[in-house]
Backbone of each chain as nested JSON, in Angstrom:
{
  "chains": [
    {"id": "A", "residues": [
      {"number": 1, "name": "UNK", "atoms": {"N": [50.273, 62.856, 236.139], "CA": [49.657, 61.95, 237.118], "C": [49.224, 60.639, 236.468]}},
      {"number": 2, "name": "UNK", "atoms": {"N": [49.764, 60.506, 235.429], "CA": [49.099, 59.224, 234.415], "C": [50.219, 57.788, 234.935]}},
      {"number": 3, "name": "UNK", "atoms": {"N": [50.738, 57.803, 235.792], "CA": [51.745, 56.77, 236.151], "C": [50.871, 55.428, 236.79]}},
      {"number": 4, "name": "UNK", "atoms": {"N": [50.855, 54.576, 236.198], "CA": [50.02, 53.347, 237.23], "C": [50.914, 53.204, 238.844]}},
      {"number": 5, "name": "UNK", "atoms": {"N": [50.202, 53.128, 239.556], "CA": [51.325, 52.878, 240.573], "C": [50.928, 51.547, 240.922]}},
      {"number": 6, "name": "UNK", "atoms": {"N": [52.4, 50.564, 241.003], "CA": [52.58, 49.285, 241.115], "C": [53.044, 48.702, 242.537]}},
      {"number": 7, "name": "UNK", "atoms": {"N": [53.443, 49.808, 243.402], "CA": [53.068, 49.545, 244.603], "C": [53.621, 50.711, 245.785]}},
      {"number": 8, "name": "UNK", "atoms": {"N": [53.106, 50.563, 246.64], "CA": [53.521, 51.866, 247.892], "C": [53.769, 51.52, 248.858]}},
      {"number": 9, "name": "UNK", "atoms": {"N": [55.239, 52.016, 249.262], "CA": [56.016, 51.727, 250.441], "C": [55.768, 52.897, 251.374]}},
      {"number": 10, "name": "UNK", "atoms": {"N": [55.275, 52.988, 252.582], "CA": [54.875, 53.425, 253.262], "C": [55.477, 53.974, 254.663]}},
      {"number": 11, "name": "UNK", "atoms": {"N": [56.603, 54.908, 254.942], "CA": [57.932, 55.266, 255.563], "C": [56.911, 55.384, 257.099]}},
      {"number": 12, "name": "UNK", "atoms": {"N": [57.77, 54.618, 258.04], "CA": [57.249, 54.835, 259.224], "C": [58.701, 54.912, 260.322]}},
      {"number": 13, "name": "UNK", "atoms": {"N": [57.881, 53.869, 261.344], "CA": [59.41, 53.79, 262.68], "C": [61.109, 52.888, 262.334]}},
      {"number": 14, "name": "UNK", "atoms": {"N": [60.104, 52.178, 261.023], "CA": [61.59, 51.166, 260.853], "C": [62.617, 51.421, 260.326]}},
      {"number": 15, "name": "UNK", "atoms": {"N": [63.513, 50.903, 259.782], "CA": [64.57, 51.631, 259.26], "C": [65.005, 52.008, 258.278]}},
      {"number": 16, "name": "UNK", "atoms": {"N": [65.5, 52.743, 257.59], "CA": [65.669, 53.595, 256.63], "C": [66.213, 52.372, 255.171]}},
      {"number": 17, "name": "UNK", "atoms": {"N": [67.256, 51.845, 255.639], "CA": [67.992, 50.379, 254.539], "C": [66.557, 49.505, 254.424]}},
      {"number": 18, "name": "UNK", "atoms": {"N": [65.839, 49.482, 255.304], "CA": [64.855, 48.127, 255.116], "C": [63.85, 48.525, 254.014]}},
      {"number": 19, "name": "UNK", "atoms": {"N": [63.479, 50.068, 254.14], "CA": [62.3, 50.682, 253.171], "C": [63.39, 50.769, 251.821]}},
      {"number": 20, "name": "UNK", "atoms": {"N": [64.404, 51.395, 251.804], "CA": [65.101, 51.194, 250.314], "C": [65.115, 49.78, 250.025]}},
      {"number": 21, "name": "UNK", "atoms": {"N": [65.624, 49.035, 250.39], "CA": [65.787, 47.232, 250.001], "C": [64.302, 46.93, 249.625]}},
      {"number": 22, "name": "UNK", "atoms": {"N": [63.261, 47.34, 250.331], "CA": [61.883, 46.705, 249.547], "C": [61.191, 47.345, 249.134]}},
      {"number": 23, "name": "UNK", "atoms": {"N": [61.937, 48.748, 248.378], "CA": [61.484, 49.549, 247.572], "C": [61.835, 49.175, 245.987]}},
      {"number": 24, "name": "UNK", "atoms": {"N": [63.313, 48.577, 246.574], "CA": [64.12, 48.091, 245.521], "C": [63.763, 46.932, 244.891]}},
      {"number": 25, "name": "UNK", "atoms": {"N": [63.606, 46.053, 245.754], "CA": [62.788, 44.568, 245.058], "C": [61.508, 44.568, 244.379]}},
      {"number": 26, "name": "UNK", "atoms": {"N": [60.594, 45.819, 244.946], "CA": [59.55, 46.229, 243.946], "C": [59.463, 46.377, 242.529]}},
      {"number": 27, "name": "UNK", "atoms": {"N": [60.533, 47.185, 242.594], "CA": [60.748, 47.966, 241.311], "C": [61.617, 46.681, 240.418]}},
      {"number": 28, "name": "UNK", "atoms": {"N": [61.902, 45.723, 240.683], "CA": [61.994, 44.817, 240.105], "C": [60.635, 44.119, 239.232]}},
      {"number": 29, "name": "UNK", "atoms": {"N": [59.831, 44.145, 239.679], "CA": [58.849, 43.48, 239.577], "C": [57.683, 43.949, 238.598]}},
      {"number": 30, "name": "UNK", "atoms": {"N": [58.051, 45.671, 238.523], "CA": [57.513, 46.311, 237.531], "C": [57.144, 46.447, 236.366]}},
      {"number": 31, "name": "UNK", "atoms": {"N": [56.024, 46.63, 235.528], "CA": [56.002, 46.431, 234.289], "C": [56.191, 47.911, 233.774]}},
      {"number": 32, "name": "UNK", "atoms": {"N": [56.3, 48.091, 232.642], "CA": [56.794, 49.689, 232.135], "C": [56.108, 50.677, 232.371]}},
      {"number": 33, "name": "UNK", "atoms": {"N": [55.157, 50.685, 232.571], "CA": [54.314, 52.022, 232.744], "C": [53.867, 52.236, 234.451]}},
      {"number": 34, "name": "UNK", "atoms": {"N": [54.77, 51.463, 235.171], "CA": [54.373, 51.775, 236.328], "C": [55.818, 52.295, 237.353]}},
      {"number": 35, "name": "UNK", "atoms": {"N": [55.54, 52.69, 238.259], "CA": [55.709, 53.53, 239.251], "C": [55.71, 52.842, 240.836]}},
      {"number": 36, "name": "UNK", "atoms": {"N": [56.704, 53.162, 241.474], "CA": [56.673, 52.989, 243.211], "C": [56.7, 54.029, 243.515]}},
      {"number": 37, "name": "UNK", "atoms": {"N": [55.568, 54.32, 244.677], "CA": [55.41, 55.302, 245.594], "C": [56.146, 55.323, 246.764]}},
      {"number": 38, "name": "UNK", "atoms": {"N": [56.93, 56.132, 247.373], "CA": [57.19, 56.208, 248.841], "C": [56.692, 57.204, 249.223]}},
      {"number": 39, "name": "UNK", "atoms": {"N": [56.258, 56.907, 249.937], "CA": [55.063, 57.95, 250.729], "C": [55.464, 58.146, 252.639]}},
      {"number": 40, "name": "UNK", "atoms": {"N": [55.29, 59.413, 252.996], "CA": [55.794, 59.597, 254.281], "C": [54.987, 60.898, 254.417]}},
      {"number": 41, "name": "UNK", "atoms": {"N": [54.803, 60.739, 255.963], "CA": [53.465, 61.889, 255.938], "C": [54.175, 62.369, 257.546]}},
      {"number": 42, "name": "UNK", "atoms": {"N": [53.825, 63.581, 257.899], "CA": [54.581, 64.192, 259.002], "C": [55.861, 64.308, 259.533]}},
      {"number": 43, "name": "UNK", "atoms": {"N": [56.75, 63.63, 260.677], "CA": [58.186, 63.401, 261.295], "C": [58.229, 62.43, 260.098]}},
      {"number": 44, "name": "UNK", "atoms": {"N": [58.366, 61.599, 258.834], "CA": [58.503, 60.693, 258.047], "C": [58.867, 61.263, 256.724]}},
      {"number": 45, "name": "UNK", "atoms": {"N": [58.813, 62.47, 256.772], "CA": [58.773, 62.939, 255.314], "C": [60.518, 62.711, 254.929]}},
      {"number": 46, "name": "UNK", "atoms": {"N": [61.075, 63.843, 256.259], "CA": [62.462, 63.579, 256.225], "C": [63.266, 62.552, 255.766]}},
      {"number": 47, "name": "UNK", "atoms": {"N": [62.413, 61.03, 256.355], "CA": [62.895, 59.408, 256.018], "C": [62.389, 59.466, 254.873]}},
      {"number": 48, "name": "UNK", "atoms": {"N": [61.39, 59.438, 254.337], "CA": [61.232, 58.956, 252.803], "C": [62.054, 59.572, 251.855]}},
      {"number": 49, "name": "UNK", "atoms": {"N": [62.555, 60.695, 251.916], "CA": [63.869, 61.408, 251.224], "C": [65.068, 60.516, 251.329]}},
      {"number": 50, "name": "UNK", "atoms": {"N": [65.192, 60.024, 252.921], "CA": [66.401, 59.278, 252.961], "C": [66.756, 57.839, 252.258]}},
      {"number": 51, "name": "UNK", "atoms": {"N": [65.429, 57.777, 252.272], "CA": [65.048, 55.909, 251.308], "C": [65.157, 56.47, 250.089]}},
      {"number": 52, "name": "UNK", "atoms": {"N": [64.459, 57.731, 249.482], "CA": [65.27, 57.94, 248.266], "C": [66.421, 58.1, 247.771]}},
      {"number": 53, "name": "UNK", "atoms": {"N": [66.924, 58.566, 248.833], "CA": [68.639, 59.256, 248.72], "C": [69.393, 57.613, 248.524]}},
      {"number": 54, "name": "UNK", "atoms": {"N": [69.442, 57.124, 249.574], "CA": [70.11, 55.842, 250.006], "C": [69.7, 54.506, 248.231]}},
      {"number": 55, "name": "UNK", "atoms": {"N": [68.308, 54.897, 247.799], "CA": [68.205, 54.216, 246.528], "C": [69.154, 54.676, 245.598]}},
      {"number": 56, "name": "UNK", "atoms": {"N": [69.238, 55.887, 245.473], "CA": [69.738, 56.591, 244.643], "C": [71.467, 56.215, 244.756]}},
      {"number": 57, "name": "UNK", "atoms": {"N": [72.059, 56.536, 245.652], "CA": [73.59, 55.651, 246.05], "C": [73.569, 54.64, 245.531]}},
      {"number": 58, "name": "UNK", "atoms": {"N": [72.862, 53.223, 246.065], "CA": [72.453, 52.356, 245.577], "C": [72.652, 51.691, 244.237]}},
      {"number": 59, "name": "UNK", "atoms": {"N": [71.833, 52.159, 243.322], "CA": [71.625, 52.266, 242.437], "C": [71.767, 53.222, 240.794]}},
      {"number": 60, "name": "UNK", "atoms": {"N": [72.189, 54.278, 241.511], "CA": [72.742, 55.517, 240.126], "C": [71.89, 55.681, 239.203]}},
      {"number": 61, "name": "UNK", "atoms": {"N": [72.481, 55.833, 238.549], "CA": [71.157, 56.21, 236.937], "C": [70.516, 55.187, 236.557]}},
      {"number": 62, "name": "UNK", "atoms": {"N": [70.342, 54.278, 237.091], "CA": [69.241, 53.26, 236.762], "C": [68.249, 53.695, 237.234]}},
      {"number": 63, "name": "UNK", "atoms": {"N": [68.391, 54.243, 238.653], "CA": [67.023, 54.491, 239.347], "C": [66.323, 56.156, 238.848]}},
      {"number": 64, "name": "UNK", "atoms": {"N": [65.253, 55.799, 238.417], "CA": [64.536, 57.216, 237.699], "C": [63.847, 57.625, 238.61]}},
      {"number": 65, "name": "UNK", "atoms": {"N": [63.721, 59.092, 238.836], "CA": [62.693, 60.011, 239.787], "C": [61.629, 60.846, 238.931]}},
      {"number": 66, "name": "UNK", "atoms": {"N": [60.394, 59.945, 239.081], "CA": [59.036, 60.652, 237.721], "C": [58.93, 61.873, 238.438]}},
      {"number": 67, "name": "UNK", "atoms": {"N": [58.723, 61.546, 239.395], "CA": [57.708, 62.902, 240.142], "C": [57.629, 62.822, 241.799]}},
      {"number": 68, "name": "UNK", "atoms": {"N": [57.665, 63.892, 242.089], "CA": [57.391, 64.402, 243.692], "C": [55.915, 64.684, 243.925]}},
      {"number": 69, "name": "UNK", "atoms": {"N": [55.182, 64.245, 244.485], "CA": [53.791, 65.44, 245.438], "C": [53.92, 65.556, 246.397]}},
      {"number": 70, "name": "UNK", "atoms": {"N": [54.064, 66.629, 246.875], "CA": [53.44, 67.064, 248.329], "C": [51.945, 67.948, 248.451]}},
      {"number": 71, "name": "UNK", "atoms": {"N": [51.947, 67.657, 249.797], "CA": [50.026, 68.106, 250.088], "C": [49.979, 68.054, 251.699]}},
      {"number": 72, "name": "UNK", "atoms": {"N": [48.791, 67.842, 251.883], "CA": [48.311, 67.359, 253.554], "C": [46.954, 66.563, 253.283]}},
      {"number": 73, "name": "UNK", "atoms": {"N": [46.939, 65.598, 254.299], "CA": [45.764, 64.842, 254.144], "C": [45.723, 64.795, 255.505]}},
      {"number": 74, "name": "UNK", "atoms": {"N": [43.886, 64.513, 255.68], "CA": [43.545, 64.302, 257.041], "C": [43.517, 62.724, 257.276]}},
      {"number": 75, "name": "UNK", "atoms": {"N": [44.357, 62.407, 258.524], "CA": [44.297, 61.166, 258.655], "C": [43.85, 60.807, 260.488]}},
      {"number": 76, "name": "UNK", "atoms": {"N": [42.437, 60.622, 260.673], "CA": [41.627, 60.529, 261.828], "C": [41.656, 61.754, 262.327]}},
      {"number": 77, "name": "UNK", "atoms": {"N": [41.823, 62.734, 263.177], "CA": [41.077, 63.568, 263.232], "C": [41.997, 64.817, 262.911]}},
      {"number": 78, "name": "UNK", "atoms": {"N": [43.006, 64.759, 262.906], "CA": [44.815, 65.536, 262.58], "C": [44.979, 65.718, 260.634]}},
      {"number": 79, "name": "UNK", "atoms": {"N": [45.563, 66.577, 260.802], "CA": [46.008, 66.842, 259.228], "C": [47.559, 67.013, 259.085]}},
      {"number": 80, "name": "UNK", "atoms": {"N": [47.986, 66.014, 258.201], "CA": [49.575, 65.863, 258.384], "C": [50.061, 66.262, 256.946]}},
      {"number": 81, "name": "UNK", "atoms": {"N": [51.245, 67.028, 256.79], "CA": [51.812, 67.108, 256.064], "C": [52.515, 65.928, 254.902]}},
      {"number": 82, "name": "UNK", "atoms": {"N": [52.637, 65.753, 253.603], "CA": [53.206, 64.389, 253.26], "C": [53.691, 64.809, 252.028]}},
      {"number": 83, "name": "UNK", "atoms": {"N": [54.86, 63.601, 251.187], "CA": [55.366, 63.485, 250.224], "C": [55.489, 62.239, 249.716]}},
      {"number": 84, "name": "UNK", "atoms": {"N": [54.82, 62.271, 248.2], "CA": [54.624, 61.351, 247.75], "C": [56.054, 61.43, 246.695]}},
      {"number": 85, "name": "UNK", "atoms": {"N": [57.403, 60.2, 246.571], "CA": [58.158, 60.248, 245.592], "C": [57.951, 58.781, 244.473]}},
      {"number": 86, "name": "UNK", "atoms": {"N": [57.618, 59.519, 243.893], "CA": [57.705, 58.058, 242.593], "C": [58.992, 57.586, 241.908]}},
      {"number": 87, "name": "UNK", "atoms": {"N": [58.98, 56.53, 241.714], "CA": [60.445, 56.509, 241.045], "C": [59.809, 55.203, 240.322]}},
      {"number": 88, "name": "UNK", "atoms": {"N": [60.655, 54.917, 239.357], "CA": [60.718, 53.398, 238.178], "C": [62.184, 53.182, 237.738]}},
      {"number": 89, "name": "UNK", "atoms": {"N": [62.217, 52.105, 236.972], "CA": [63.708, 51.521, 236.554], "C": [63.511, 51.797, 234.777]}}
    ]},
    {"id": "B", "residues": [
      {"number": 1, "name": "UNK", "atoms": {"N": [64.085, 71.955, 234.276], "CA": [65.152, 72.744, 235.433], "C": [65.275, 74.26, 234.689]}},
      {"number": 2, "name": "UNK", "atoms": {"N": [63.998, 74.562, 233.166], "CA": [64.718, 75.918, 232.827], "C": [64.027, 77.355, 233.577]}},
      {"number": 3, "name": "UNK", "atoms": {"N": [63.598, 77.243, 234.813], "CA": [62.598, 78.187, 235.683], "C": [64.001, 79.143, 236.0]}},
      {"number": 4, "name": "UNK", "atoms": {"N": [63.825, 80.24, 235.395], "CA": [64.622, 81.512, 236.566], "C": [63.995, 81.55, 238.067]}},
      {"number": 5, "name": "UNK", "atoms": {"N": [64.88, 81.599, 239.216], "CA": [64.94, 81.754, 240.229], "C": [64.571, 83.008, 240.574]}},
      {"number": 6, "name": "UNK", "atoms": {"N": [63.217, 83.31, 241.087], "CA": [63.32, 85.195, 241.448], "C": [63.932, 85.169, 243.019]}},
      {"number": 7, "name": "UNK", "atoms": {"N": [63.273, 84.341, 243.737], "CA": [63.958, 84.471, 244.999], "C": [63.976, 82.994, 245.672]}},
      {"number": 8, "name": "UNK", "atoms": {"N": [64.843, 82.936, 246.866], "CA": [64.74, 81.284, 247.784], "C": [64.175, 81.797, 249.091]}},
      {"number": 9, "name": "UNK", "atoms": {"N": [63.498, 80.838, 249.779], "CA": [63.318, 81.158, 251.313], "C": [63.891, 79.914, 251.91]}},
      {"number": 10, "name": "UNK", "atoms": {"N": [64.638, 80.182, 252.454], "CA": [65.39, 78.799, 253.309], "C": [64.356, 78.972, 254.707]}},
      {"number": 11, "name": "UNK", "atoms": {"N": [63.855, 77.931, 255.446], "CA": [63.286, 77.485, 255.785], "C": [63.842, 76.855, 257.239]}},
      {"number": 12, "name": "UNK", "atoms": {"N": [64.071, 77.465, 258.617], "CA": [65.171, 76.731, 259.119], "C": [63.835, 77.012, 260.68]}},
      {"number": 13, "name": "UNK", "atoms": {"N": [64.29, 77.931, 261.634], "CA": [64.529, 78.075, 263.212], "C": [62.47, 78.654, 263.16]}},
      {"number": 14, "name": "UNK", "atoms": {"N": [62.255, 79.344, 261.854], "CA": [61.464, 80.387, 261.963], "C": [59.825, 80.296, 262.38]}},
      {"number": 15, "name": "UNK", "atoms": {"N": [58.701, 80.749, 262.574], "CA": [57.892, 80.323, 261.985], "C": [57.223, 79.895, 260.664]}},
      {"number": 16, "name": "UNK", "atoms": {"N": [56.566, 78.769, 261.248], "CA": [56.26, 78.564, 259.17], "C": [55.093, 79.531, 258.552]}},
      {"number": 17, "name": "UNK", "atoms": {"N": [54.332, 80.569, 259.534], "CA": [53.868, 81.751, 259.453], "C": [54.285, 82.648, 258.152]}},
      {"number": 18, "name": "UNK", "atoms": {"N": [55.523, 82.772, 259.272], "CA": [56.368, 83.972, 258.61], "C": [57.152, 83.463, 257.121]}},
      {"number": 19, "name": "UNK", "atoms": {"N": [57.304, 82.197, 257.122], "CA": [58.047, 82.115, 255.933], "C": [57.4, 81.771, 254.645]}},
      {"number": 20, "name": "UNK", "atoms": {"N": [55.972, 81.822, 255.118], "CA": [54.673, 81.621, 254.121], "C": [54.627, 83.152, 253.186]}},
      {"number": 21, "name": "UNK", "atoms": {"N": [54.555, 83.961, 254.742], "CA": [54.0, 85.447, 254.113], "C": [55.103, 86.235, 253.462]}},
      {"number": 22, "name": "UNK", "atoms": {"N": [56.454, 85.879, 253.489], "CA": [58.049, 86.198, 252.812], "C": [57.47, 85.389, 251.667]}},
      {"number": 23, "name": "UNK", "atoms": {"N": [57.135, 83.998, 250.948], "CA": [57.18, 83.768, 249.837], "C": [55.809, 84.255, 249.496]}},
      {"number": 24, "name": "UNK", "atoms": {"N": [55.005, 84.473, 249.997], "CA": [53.751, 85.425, 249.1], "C": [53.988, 87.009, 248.824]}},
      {"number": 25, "name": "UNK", "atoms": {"N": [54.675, 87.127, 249.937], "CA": [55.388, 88.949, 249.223], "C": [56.459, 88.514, 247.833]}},
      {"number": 26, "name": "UNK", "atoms": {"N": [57.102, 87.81, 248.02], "CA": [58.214, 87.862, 247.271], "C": [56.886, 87.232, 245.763]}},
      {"number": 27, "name": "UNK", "atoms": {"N": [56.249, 86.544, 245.511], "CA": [55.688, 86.101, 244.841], "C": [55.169, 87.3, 244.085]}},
      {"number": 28, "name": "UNK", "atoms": {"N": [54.485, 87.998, 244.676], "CA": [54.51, 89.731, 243.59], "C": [54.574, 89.992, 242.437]}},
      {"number": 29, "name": "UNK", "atoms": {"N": [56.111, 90.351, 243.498], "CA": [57.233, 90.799, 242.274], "C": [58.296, 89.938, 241.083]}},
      {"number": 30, "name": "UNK", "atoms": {"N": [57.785, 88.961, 241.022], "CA": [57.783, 88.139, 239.974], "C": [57.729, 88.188, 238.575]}},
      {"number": 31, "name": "UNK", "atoms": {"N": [58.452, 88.061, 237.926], "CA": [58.252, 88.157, 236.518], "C": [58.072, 86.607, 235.844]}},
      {"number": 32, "name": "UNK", "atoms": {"N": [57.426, 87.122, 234.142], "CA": [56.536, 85.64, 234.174], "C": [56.933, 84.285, 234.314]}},
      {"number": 33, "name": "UNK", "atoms": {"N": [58.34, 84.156, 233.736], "CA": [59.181, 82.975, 233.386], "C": [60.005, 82.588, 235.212]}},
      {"number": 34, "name": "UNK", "atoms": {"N": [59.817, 83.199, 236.218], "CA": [60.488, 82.913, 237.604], "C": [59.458, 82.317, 238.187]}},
      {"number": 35, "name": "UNK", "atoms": {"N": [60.333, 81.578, 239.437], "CA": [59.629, 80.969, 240.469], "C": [60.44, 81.62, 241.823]}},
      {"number": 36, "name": "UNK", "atoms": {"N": [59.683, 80.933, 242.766], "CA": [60.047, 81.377, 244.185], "C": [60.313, 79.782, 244.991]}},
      {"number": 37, "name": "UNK", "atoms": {"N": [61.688, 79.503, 245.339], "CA": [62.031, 78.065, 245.642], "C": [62.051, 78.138, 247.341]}},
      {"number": 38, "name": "UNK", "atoms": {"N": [61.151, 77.219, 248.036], "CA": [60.927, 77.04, 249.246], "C": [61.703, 75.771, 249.521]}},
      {"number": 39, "name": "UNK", "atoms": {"N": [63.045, 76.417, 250.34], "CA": [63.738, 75.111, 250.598], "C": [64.075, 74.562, 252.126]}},
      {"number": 40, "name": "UNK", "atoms": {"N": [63.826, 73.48, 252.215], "CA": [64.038, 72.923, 253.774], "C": [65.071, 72.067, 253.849]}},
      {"number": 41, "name": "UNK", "atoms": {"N": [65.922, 71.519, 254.517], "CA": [66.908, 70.745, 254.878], "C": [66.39, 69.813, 256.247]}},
      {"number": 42, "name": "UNK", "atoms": {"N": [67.12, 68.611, 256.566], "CA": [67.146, 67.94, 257.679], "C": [65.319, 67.744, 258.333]}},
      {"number": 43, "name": "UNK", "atoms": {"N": [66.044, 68.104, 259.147], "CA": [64.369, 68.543, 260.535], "C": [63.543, 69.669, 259.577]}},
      {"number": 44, "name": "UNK", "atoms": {"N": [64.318, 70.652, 258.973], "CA": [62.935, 71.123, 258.124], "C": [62.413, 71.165, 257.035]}},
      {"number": 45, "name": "UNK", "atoms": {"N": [62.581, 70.051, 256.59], "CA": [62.153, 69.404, 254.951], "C": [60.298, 69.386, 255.442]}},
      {"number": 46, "name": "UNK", "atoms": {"N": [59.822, 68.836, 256.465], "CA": [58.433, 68.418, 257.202], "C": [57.932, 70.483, 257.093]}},
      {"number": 47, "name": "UNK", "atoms": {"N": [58.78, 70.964, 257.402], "CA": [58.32, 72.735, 257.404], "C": [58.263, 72.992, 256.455]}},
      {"number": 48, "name": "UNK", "atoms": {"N": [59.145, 72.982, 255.577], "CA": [59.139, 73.42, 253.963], "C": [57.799, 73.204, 253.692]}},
      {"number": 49, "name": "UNK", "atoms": {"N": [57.29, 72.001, 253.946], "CA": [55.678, 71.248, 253.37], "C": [55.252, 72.142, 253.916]}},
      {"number": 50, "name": "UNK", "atoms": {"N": [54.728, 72.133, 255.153], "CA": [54.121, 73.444, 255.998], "C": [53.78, 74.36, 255.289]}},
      {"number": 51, "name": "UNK", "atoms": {"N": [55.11, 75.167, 254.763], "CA": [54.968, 76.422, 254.447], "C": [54.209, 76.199, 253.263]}},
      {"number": 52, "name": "UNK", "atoms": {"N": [54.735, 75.75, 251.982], "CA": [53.981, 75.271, 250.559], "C": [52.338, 75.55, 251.1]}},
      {"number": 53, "name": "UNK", "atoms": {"N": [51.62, 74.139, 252.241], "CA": [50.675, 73.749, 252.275], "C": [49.629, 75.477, 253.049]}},
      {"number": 54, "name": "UNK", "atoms": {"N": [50.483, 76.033, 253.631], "CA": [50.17, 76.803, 254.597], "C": [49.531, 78.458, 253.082]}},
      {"number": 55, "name": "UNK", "atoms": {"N": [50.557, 78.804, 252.089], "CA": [50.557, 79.328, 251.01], "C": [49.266, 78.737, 249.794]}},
      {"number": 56, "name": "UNK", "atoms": {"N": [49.227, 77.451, 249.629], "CA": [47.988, 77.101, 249.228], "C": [46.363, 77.084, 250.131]}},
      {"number": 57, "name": "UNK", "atoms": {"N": [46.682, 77.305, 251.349], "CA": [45.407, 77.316, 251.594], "C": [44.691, 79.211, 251.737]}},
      {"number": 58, "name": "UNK", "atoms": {"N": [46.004, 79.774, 251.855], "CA": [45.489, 80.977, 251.449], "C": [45.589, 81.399, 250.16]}},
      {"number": 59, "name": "UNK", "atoms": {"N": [45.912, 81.124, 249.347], "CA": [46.247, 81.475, 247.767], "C": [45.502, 80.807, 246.742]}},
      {"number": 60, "name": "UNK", "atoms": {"N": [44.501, 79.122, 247.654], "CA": [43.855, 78.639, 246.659], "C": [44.715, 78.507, 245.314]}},
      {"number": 61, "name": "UNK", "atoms": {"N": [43.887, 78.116, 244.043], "CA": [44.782, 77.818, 242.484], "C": [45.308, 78.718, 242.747]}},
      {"number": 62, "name": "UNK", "atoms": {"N": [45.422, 80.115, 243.096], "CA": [46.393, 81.242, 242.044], "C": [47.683, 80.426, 242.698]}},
      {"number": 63, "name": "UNK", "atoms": {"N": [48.082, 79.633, 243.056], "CA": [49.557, 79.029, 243.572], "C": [49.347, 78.084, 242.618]}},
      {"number": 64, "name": "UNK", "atoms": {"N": [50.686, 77.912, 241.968], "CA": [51.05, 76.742, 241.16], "C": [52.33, 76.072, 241.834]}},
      {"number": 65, "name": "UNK", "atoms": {"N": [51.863, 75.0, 241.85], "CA": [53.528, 74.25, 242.314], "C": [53.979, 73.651, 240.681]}},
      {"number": 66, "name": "UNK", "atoms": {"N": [55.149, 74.233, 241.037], "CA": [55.853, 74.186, 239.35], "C": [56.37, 72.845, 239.315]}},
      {"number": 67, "name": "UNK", "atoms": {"N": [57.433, 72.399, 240.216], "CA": [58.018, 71.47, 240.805], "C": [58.913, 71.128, 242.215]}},
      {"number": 68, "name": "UNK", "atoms": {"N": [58.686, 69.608, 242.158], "CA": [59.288, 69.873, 243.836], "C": [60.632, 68.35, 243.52]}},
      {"number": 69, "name": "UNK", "atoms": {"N": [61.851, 69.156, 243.66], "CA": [63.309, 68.3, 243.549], "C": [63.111, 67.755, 245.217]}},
      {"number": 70, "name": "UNK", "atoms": {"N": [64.398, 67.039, 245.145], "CA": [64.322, 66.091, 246.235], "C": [66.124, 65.795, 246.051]}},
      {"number": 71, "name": "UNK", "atoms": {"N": [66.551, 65.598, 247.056], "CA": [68.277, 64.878, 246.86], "C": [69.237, 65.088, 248.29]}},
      {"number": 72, "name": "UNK", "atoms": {"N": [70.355, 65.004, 248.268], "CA": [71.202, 65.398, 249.453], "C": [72.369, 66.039, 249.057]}},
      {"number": 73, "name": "UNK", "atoms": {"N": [73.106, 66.998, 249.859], "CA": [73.904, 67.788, 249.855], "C": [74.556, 67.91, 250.678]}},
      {"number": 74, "name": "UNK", "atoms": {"N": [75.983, 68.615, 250.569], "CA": [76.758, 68.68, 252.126], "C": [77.013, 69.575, 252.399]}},
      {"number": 75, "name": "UNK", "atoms": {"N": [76.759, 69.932, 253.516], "CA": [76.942, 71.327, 254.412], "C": [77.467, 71.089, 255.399]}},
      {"number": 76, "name": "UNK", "atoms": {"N": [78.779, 71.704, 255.331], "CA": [80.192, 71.559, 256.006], "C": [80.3, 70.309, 256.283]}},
      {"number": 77, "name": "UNK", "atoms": {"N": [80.386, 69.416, 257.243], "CA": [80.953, 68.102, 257.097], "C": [79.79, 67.04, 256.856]}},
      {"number": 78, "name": "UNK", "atoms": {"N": [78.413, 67.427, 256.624], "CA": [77.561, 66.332, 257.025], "C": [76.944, 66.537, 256.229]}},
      {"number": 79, "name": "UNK", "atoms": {"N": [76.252, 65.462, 255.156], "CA": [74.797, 65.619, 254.562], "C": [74.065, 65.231, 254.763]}},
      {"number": 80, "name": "UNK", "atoms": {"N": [73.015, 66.059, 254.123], "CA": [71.628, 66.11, 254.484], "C": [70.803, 65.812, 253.413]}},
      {"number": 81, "name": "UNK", "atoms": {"N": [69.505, 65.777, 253.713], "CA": [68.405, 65.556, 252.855], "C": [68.323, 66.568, 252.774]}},
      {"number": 82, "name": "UNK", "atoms": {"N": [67.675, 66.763, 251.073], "CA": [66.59, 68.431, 251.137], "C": [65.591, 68.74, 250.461]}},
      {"number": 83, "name": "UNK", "atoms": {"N": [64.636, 69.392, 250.626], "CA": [63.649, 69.396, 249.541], "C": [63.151, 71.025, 248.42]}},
      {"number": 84, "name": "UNK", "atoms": {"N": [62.921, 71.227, 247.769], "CA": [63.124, 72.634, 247.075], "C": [61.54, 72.48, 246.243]}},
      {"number": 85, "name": "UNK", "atoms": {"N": [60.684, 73.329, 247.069], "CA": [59.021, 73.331, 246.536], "C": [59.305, 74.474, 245.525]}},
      {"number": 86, "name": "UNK", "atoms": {"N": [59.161, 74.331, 244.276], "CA": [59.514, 75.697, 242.92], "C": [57.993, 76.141, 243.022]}},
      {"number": 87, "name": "UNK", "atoms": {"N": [57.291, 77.063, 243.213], "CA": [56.178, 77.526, 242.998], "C": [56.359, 79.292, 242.426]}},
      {"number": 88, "name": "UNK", "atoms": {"N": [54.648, 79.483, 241.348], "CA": [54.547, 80.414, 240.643], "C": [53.436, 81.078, 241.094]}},
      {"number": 89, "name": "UNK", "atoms": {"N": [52.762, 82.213, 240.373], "CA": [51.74, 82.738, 240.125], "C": [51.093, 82.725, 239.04]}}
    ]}
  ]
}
């Protein structure tokens, strides 16, 4: 869990190419010891896999996968399922 | 990736009940160096979590999540996303 995270893309209604493309320009921007989060919590989890997948095409062995979390967090009065994927260059 | 496999629960139509209390039986009979891989595809990658989250709240620490892969695969003509929660005792 020692990864700085340098920034978090946050998977919702939009589209799947738009969250990889400015997942991707992130990770440009990175300094070495840090980390992008995509994060997707409930019906979203599915998409944040797909923004990984679609990076991963993308990009090939450049793109590194540190670590997965999953959990549930309460968010207002509901508790949703989520996955956190980190990745760096 | 060097975890022996003791058993998988694929994760599809079922309750996420039932596929909690299949990986806590199967969890048992475990020997020390295995895990028990909770895997979801498509629509039930969001269940897979379920189940994981559903297993930690009755199991508290004695559940370890060993690791959780992430990628896509093809099953018969179409791929999919999938997710594979490795958990121990």
């Amino acid at each position: 869990m020692g990864e700085k995270v340098g920034d978090i893309v946050i998977v919702s209604t939009g589209d799947t190419s738009e969250y990889a493309l400015r997942a991707i320009v992130s990770l440009r921007g990175l300094s070495e010891d840090e980390v992008i989060v995509i994060k997707g919590r409930g019906d979203f989890i599915e998409k944040a896999i797909d923004v990984y997948n679609e990076m991963k095409s993308r990009m090939g062995d450049t793109l590194k996968l540190v670590k997965v979390n999953i959990g549930s967090e309460r968010v207002g009065r509901r508790i949703f399922p989520y996955i956190e994927i980190k990745v760096k260059i």
